[in-house]
C-alpha positions in Angstrom: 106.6 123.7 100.9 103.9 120.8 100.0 100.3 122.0 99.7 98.2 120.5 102.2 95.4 118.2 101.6 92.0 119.5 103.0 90.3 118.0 105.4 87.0 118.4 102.9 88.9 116.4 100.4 89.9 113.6 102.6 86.7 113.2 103.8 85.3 113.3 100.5 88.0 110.1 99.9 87.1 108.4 102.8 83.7 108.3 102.3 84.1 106.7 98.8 86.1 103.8 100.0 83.9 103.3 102.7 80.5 103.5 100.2 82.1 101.6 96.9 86.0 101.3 97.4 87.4 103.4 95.0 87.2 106.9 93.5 88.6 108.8 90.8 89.9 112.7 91.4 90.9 115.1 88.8 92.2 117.6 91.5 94.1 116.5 94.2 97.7 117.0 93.3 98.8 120.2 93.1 99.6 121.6 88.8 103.1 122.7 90.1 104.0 119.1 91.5 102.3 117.8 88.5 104.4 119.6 86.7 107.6 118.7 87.7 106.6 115.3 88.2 106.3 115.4 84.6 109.8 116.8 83.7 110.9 114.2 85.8 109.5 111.3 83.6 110.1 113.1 80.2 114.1 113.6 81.2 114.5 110.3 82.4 116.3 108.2 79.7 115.3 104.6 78.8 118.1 103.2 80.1 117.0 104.4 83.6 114.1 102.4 83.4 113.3 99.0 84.2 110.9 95.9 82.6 108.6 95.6 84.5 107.5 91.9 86.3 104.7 90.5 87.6 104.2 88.5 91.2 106.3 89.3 94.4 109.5 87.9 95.5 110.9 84.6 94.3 108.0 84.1 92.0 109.0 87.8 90.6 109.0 87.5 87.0 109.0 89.0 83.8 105.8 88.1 81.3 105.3 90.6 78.3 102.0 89.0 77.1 100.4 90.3 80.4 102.7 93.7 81.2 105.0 95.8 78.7 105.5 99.1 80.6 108.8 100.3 82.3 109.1 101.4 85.7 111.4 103.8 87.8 110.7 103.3 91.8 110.2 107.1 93.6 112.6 107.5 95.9 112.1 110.0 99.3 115.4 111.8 99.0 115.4 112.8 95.0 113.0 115.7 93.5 110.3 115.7 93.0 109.7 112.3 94.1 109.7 113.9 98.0 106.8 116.6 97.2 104.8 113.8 95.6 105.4 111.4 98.6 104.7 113.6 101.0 101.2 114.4 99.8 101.0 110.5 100.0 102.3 110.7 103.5 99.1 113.2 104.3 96.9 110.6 102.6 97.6 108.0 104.5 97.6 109.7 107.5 94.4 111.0 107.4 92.6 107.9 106.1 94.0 106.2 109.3 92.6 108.8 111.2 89.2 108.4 109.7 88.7 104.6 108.7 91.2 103.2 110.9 93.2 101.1 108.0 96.1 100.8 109.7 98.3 102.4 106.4 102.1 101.9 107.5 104.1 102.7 104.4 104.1 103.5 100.7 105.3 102.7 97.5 105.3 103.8 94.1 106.9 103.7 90.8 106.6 105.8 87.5 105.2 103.6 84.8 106.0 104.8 81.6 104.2 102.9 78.6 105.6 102.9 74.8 102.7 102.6 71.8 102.0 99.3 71.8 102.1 98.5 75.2 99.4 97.5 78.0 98.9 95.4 81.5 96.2 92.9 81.0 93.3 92.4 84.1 94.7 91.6 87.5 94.4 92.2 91.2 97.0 94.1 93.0 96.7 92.3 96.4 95.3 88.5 97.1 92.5 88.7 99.5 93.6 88.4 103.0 97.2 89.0 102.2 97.1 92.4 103.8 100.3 93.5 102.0 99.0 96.1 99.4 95.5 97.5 100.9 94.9 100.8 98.5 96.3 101.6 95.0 97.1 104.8 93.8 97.3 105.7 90.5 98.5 109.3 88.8 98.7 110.2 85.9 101.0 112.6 83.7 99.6 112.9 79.8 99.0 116.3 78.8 97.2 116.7 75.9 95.8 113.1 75.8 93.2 112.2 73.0 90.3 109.8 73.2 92.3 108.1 70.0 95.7 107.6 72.3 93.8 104.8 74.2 95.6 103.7 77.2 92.7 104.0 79.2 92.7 102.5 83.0 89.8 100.0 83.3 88.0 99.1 86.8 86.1 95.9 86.8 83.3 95.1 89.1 84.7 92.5 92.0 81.7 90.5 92.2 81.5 90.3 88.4 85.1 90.5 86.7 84.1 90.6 83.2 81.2 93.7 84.0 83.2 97.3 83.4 82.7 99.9 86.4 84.8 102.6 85.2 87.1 103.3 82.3 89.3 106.3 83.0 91.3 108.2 80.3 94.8 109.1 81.5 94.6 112.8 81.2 97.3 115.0 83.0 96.2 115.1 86.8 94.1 112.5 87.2 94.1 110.5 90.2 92.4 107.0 91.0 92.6 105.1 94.0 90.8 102.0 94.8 90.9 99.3 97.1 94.3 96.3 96.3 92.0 93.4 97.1 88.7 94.1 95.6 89.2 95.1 92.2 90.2 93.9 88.8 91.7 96.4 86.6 93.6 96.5 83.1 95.5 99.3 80.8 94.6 98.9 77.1 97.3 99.1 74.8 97.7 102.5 74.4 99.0 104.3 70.9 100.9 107.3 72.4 103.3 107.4 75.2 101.9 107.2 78.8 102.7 108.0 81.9 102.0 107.7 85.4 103.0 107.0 89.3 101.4 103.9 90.4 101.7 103.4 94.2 100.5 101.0 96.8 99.4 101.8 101.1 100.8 98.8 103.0 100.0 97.5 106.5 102.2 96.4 108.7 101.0 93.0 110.8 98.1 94.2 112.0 94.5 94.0 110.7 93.1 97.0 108.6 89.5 98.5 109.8 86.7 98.4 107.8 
């Protein structure tokens, strides 16, 4: 059975998007998911992976001078993808319950980067699109060093070349910012990385706050 988010730490969440639109959490998924999360990703060979693009639909494309990492998409009937998704599902639920975002659905992919590779600054959602409203982002390195670089880079929205945060991804760590606000980047990183990068979609109707 799937832990259960606390209340505390939800509210603890919902507060941060409401006060500055992201925050960053080195405990919210559970070491035994983490775990096999990460068995997952280190037994998956590279031919089950993916390039991945940049852009949505028929403007889809691949662009290795802005992304070089390769992507598996999480699907709800495999292991452990369905213990991870389901603490998403509790996420989402009770943000709508406190902020009123009107989160319909989720999706995520591992993201696995080679040495050398990186995903230069952009925006995960154009404003006013209302298609991805919150990013997720998890990450599975155990063992990480400061020298590995890799690091996940927020940038302020008012100010896109002004550095808010800079987040080393270190086994359990979990981000999750607003789509439309913020500009973010990976630096090339010099060791393998991993993580689950996910997105909270709305269906037609207008989020809350």
């Amino acid at each position: 059975m799937v832990s259960q988010l606390s209340e505390a730490m939800l509210d603890v969440i919902a507060d941060a998007l409401v006060d500055k639109g992201y925050i960053f959490l080195s405990d919210l998924v559970p070491h035994n998911i983490s775990q096999v999360l990460l068995e997952k990703i280190q037994s998956t060979q590279a031919h089950e992976l993916k390039a991945a693009s940049i852009g949505r639909g028929a403007e889809q494309q691949l662009n290795p001078d802005i992304r070089r990492d390769r992507i598996q998409w999480l699907e709800e009937h495999n292991e452990p993808d369905a213990q991870y998704l389901e603490l998403m599902t509790q996420l989402k639920n009770g943000l709508n319950r406190r902020l009123f975002m009107g989160l319909f659905d989720y999706e995520s992919h591992y993201a696995v980067y080679q040495p050398g590779a990186f995903y230069k600054k952009h925006v995960d959602a154009l404003k006013g699109s209302q298609n991805r409203i919150l990013t997720t982002v998890f990450f599975l390195n155990p063992d990480w060093k400061a020298a590995d670089c890799g690091e996940l880079i927020i940038y302020d929205e008012a100010d896109i070349d002004i550095e808010i945060e800079r987040i080393a991804p270190k086994m359990g760590h979990f981000v999750i910012f607003l789509s439309e606000r913020f500009p973010h980047e990976v630096t090339k990183t010099l060791a393998q990385r991993n993580s689950i990068a996910g997105w909270f979609r709305v269906s037609n109707s207008v989020h809350g706050f």
